[in-house]
C-alpha positions as CSV (number, residue, x, y, z in Angstrom):
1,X,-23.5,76.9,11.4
2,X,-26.1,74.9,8.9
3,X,-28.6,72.9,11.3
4,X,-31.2,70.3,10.5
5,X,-33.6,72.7,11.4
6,X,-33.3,75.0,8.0
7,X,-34.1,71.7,6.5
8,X,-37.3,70.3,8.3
9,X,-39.3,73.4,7.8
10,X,-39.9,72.7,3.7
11,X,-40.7,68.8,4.3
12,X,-44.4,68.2,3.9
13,X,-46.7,66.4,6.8
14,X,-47.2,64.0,4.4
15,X,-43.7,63.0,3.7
16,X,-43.5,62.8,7.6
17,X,-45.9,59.9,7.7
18,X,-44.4,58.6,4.8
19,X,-40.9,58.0,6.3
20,X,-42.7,56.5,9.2
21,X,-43.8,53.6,7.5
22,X,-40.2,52.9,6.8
23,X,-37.8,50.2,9.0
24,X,-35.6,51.7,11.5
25,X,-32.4,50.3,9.3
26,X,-33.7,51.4,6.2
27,X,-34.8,55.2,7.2
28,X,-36.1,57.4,4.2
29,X,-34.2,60.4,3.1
30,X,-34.5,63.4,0.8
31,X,-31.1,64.0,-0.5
32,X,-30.5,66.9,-3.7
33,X,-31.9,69.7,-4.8
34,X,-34.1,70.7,-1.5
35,X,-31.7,70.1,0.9
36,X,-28.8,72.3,-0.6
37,X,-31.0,75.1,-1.4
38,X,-32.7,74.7,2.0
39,X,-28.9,74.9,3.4
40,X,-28.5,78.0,1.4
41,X,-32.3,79.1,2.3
42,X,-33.2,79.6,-0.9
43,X,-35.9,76.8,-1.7
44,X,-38.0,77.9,-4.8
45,X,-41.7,77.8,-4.6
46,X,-43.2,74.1,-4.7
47,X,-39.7,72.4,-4.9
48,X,-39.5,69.2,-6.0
49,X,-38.0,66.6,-3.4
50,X,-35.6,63.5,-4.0
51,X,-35.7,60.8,-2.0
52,X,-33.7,58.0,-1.0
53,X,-33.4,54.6,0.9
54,X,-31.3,51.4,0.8
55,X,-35.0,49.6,0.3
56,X,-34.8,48.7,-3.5
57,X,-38.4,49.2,-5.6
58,X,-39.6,45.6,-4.9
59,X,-39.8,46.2,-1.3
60,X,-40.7,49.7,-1.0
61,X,-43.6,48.1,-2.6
62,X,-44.0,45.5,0.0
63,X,-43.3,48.4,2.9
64,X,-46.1,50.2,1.4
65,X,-48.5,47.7,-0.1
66,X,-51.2,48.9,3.3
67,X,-50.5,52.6,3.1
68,X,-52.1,55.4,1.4
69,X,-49.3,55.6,-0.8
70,X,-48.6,53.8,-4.4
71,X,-45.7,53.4,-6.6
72,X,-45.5,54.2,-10.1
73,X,-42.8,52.7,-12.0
74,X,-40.1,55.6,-13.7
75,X,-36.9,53.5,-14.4
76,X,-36.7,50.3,-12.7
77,X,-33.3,49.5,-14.1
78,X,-32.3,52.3,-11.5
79,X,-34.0,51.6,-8.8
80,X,-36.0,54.8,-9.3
81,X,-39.8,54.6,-9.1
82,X,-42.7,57.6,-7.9
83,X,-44.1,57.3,-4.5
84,X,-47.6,59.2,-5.6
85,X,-49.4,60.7,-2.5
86,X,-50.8,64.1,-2.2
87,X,-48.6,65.0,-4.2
88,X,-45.2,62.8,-6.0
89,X,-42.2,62.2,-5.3
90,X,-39.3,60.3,-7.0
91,X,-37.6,58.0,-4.9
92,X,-34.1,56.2,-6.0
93,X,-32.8,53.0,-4.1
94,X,-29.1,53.7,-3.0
95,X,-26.9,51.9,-6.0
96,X,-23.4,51.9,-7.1
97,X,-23.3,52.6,-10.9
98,X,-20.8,51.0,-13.4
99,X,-20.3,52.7,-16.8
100,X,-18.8,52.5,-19.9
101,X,-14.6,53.1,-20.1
102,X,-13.5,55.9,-22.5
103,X,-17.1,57.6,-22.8
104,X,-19.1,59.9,-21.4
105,X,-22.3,58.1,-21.9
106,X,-25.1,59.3,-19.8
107,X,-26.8,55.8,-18.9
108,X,-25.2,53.7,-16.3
109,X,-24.0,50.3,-17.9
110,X,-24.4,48.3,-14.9
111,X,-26.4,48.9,-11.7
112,X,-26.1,47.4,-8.3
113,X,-28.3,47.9,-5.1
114,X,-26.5,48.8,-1.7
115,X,-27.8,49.5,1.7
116,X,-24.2,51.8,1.9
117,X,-25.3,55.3,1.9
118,X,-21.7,56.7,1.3
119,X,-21.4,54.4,-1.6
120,X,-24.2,56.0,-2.7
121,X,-23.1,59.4,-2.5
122,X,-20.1,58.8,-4.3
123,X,-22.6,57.7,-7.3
124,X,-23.0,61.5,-6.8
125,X,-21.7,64.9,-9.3
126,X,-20.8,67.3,-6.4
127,X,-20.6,67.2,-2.6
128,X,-23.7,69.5,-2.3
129,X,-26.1,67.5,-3.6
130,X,-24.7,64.5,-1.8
131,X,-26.4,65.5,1.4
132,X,-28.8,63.5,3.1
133,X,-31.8,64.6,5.7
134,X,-33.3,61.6,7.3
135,X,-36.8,63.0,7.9
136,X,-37.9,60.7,11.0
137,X,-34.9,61.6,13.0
138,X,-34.0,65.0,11.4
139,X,-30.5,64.2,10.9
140,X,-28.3,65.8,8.2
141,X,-26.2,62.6,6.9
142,X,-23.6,64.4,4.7
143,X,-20.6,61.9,4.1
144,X,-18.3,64.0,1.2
145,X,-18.2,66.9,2.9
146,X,-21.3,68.7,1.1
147,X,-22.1,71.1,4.3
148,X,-18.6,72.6,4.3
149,X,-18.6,73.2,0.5
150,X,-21.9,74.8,0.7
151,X,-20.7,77.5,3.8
152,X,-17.7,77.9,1.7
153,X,-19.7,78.3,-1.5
154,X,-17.6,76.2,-3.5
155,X,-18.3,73.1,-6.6
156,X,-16.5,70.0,-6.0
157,X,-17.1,66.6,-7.3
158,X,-18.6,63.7,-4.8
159,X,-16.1,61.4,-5.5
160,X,-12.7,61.5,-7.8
161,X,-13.5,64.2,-10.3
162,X,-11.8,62.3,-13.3
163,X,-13.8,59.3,-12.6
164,X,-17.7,61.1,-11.9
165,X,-16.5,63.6,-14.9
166,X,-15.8,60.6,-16.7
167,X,-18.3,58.5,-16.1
168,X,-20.9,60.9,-17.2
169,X,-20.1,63.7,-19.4
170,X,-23.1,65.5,-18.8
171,X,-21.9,66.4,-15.2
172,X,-19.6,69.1,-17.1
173,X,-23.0,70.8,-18.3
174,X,-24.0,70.2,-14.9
175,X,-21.1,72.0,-13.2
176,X,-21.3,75.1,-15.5
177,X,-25.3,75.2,-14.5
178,X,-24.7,74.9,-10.9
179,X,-22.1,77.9,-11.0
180,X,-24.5,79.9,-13.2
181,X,-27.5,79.1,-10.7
182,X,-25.1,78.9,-7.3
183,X,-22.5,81.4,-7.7
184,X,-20.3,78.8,-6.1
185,X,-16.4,79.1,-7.6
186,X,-15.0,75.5,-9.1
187,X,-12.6,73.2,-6.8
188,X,-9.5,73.4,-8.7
189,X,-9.7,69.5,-8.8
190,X,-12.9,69.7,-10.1
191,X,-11.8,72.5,-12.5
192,X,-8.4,70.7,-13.8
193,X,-10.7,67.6,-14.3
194,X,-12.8,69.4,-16.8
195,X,-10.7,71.2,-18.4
196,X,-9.1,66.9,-19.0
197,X,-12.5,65.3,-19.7
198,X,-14.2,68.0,-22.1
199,X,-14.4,66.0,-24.8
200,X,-16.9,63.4,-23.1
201,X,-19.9,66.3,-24.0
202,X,-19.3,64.4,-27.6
203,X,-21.0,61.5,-26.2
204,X,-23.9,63.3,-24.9
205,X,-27.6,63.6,-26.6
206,X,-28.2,67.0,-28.1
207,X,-31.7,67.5,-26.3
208,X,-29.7,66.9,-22.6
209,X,-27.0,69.8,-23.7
210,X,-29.8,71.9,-24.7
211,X,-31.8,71.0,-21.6
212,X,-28.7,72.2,-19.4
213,X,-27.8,75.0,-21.9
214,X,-31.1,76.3,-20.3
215,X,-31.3,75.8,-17.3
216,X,-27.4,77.6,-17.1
217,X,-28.9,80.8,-18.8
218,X,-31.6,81.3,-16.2
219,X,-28.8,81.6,-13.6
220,X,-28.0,85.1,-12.4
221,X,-24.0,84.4,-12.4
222,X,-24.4,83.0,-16.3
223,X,-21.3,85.1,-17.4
224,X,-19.0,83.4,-14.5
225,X,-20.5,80.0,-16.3
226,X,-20.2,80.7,-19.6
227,X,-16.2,82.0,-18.9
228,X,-15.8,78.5,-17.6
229,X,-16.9,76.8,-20.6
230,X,-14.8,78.8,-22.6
231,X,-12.0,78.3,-20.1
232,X,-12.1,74.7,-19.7
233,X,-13.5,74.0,-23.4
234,X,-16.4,73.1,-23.0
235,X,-18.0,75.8,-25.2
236,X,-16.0,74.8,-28.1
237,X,-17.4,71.3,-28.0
238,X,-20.7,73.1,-27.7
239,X,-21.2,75.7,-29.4
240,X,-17.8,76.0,-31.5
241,X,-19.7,78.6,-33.5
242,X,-19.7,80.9,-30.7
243,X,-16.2,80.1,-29.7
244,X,-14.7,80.8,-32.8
245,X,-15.4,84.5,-31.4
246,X,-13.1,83.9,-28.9
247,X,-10.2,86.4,-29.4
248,X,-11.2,88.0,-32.3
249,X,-10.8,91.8,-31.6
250,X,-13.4,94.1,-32.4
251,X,-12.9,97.6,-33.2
252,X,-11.6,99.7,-30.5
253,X,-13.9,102.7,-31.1
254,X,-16.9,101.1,-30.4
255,X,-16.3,97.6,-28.3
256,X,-13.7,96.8,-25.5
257,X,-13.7,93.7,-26.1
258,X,-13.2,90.8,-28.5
259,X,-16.7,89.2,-30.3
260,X,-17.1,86.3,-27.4
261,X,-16.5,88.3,-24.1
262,X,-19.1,90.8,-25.8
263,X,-21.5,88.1,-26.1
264,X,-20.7,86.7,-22.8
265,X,-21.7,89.9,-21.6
266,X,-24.6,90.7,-23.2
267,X,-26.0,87.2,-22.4
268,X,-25.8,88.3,-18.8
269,X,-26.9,92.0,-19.0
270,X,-30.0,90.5,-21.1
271,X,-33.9,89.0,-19.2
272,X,-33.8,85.5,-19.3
273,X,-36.8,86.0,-21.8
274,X,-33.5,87.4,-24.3
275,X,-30.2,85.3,-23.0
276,X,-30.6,82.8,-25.9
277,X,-30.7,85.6,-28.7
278,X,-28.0,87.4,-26.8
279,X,-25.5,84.9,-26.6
280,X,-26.3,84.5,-30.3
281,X,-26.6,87.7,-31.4
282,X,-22.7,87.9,-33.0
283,X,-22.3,84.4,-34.1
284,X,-22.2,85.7,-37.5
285,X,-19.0,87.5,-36.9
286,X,-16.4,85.2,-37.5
287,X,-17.4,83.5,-40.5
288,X,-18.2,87.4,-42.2
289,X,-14.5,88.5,-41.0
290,X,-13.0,85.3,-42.4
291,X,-14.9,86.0,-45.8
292,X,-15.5,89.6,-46.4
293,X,-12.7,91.1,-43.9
294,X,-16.0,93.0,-42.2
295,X,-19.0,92.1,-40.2
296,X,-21.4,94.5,-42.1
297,X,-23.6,91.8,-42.9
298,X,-23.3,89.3,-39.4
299,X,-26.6,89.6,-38.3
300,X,-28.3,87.6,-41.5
301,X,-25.3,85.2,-41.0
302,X,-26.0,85.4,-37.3
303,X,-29.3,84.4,-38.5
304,X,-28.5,81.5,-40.2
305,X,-25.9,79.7,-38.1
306,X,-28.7,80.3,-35.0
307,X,-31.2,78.3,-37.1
308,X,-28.2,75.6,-38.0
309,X,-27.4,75.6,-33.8
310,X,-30.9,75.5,-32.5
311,X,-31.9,73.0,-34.8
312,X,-28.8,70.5,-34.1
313,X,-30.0,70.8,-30.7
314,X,-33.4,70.3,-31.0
315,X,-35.1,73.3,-29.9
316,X,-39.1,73.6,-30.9
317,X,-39.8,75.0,-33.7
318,X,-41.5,78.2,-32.4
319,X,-38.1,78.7,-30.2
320,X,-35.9,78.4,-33.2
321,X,-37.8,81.1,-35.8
322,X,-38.7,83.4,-32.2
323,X,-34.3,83.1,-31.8
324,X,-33.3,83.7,-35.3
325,X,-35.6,86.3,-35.8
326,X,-34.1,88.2,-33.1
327,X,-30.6,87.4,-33.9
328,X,-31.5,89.0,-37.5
329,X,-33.1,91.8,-36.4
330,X,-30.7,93.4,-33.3
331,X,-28.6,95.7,-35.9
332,X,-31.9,97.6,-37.0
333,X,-30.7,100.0,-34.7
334,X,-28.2,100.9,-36.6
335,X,-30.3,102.2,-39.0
336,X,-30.9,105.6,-36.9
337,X,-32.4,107.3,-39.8
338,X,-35.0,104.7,-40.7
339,X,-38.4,106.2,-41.4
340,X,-41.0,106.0,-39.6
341,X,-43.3,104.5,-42.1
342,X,-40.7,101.6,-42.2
343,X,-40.2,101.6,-38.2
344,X,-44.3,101.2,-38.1
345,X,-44.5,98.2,-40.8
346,X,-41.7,96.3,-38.9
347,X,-42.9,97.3,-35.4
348,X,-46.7,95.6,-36.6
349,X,-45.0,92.6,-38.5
350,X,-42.4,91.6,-35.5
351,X,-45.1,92.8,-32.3
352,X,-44.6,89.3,-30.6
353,X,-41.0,89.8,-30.1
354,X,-40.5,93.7,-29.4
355,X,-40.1,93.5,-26.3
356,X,-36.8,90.8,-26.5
357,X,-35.5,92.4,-29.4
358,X,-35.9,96.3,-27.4
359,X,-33.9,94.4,-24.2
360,X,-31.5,92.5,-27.0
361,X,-30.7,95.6,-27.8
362,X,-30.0,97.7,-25.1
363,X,-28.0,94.4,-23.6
364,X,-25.7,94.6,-26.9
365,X,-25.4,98.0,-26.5
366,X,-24.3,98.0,-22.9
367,X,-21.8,94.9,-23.7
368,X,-19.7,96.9,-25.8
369,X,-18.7,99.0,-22.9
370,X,-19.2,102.1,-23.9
371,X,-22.0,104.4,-24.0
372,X,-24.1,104.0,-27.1
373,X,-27.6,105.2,-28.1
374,X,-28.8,101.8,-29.5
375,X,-30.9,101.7,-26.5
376,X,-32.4,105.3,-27.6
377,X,-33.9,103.5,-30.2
378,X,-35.0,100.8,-28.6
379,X,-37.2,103.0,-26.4
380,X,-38.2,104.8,-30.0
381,X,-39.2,101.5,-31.6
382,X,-41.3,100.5,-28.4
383,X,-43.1,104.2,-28.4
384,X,-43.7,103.9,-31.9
385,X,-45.6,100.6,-31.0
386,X,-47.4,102.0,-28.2
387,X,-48.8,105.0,-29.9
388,X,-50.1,102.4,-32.8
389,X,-51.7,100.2,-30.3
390,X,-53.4,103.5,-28.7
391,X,-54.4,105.0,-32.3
392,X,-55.9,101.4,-33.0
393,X,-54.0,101.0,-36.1
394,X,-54.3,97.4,-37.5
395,X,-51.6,95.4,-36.3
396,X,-52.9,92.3,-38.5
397,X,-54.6,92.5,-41.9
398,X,-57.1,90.4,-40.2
399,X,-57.8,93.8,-38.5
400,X,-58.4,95.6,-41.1
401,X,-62.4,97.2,-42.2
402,X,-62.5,95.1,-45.2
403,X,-61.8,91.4,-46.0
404,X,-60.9,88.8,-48.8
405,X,-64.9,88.3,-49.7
406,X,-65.5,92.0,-50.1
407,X,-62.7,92.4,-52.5
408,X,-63.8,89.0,-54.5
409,X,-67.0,91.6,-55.0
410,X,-65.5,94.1,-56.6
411,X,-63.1,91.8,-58.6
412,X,-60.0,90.7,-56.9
413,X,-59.5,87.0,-58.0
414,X,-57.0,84.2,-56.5
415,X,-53.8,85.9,-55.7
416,X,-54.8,89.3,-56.0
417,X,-57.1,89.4,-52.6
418,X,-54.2,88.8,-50.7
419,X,-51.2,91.3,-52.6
420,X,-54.5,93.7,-52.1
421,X,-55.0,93.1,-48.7
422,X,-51.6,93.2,-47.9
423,X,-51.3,96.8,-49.4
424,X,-53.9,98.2,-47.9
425,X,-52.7,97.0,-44.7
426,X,-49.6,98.8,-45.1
427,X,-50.9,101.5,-45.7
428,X,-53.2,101.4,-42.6
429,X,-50.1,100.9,-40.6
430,X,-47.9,104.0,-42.1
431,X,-51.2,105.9,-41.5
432,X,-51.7,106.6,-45.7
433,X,-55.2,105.3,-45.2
434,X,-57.7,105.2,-42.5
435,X,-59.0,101.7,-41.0
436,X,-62.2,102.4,-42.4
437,X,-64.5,100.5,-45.4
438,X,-65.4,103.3,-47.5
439,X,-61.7,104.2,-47.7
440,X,-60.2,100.9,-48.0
441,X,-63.1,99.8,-50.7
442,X,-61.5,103.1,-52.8
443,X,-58.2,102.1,-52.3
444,X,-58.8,98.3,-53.1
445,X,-60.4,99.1,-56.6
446,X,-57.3,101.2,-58.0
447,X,-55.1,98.2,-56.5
448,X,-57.1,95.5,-58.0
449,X,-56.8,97.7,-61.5
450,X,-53.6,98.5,-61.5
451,X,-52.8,94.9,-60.7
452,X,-55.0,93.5,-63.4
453,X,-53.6,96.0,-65.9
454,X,-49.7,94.8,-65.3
455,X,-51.1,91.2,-65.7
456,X,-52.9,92.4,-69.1
């Protein structure tokens, strides 16, 4: 039986004092994220905490104009400001929200202020995170229900599912991330409503999907939330790229299963560090079968669409090459008979994302249900690393015993320093040539004359 008591233990001294500067009709509350996961004792490390209060901002700030708290303003239209003490905390008068018909436009269009707490939960997404703690008289205050559908481990909407999927389309994102961080299953209600209202992800911004995109591939049941998406079709308004995988068999000698359930699986068998690329990895599939009737060359298509889907969605910059890179390089293990010269070069030109692609691997691998050696040569291409790092080979041409000046000595000019230094680096790295300036000073001369001469 869930008690007030698994609650009270994570609210702060402070927050105490803070609630008692509140009016006995108006008591202060912290409602979402800490309470659930403090009902499912499972509150991460510094939580943030909601809270919540039929006071509207104006006079909060009257309540606690002698206090040692202050206000900052967040969005006033919303009657959501930050109450700044030791620490912060965002605080949200109780409202009934109005939004637009036919869309599933994230902002509210109209906002009223209530002192009706239920009215306020049914402005809610789910019955869990509709539960309220009144910290003064350490009171769970659940009106939907939210307890029960936490002991029962279930999603289900605060209010009419068509009407809160409706009114904000964002809540489907929302219920896919809960699953993938909860585990909970989906009401059927809930479930039947999404699988109505997918199309309202059309009217959401492409930073919020990504946003929730993320947050759903740090969760340890991601493959129950991505199955949903595909289910209810929410991953074709998504991500249609990877849903056009959907079905497509693969062949039966090596994969058990078609080109999205593979992905699915690999997405969840990958670190968090690697889910991105994994669930990526094969988008290239389904435009290389519809085109060459084979997928020998999905991973550079793979490539490219993960550039196109990261960049519609706004990713940074440095997440969008570190992705595609990865996404381009997973079928290198393919190549089992690659020399090690080559292994070396790639292993010193890709160092900063080894370690993803090595688990990228070994997650594709395992995905296609059966035993492969991929992940043999992942562990290869990560020993090969290691025993450069240990010999001190020169993983940069920065590292390397000469530089761009001492080659402008001994005549290298404009382009040819760097086509120079890059070849002796190369040869550092496949171990041709040792790190050292006499050597490299050699080796730079008969590169700078051979050079010169094809440019005679």
């Amino acid at each position: 039986m869930i008690e007030s008591q698994s609650i009270a233990q994570y609210i702060p001294d402070e927050l105490r004092r803070l609630a008692s500067y509140f009016p006995q009709d108006a008591p202060l509350y912290v409602v979402g994220g800490l309470v659930r996961q403090a009902l499912l004792g499972a509150v991460a490390d510094d939580p943030d905490i909601d809270l919540a209060s039929a006071l509207p901002p104006e006079r909060l700030q009257a309540c606690l104009a002698d206090t040692p708290f202050g206000i900052k303003p967040a969005s006033p239209r919303l009657g959501t400001v930050i109450v700044v003490g030791e620490r912060r905390y965002e605080y949200t008068a109780f409202r009934i929200d109005s939004y637009p018909t036919d869309s599933g436009a994230h902002a509210p269009l109209q906002v009223r202020f209530t002192d009706d707490l239920t009215l306020d939960a049914r402005r809610r997404d789910f019955r869990c995170n509709a539960i309220y703690y009144d910290i003064r008289r350490d009171e769970i205050v659940d009106p939907t229900g939210g307890v029960a559908d936490i002991e029962a481990r279930v999603l289900d909407c605060a209010d009419d599912p068509d009407r809160v999927l409706s009114e904000d389309g964002l809540r489907l994102m929302r219920l896919a991330r809960f699953q993938s961080r909860l585990g909970f299953r989906i009401a059927p209600r809930t479930y039947d409503a999404a699988c109505r209202l997918c199309d309202r992800l059309d009217d959401i911004s492409p930073e919020r999907i990504a946003a929730e995109l993320e947050y759903l591939l740090d969760g340890d049941f991601v493959a129950d939330a991505l199955r949903t998406m595909r289910d209810t079709g929410m991953l074709a308004r998504v991500l249609p790229e990877l849903s056009a995988g959907d079905g497509l068999a693969q062949n039966p000698q090596y994969h058990r299963y078609d080109v999205l359930e593979h992905s699915i699986r690999a997405c969840a068998y990958a670190p968090r560090s690697a889910r991105l690329a994994a669930l990526l990895h094969d988008v290239g599939k389904p435009p290389c079968m519809a085109r060459d009737g084979n997928c020998y060359r999905h991973a550079e298509e793979g490539a490219r669409l993960t550039c196109e889907i990261l960049t519609r969605y706004r990713y940074p910059k440095r997440e969008i090459q570190r992705v595609t890179r990865l996404v381009a390089a997973h079928m290198l293990a393919i190549k089992r008979d690659i020399r090690e010269s080559k292994l070396r070069v790639f292993c010193a030109q890709n160092r900063d994302i080894l370690q993803d692609l090595a688990a990228l691997m070994r997650a594709d691998a395992r995905a296609t249900g059966y035993a492969t050696d991929e992940s043999d040569f992942a562990a290869r291409m990560l020993k090969t690393y290691a025993d450069m790092v240990a010999d001190g080979v020169p993983l940069d041409p920065r590292q390397l015993a000469i530089d761009g000046d001492a080659l402008a000595t001994i005549g290298a000019r404009g382009k040819q320093i760097g086509e120079t230094l890059d070849a002796l680096w190369r040869m550092c790295v496949m171990q041709n040539l040792p790190n050292e300036r006499e050597p490299l000073t050699q080796a730079a001369r008969r590169a700078i004359e051979r050079l010169q001469k094809e440019n005679e």
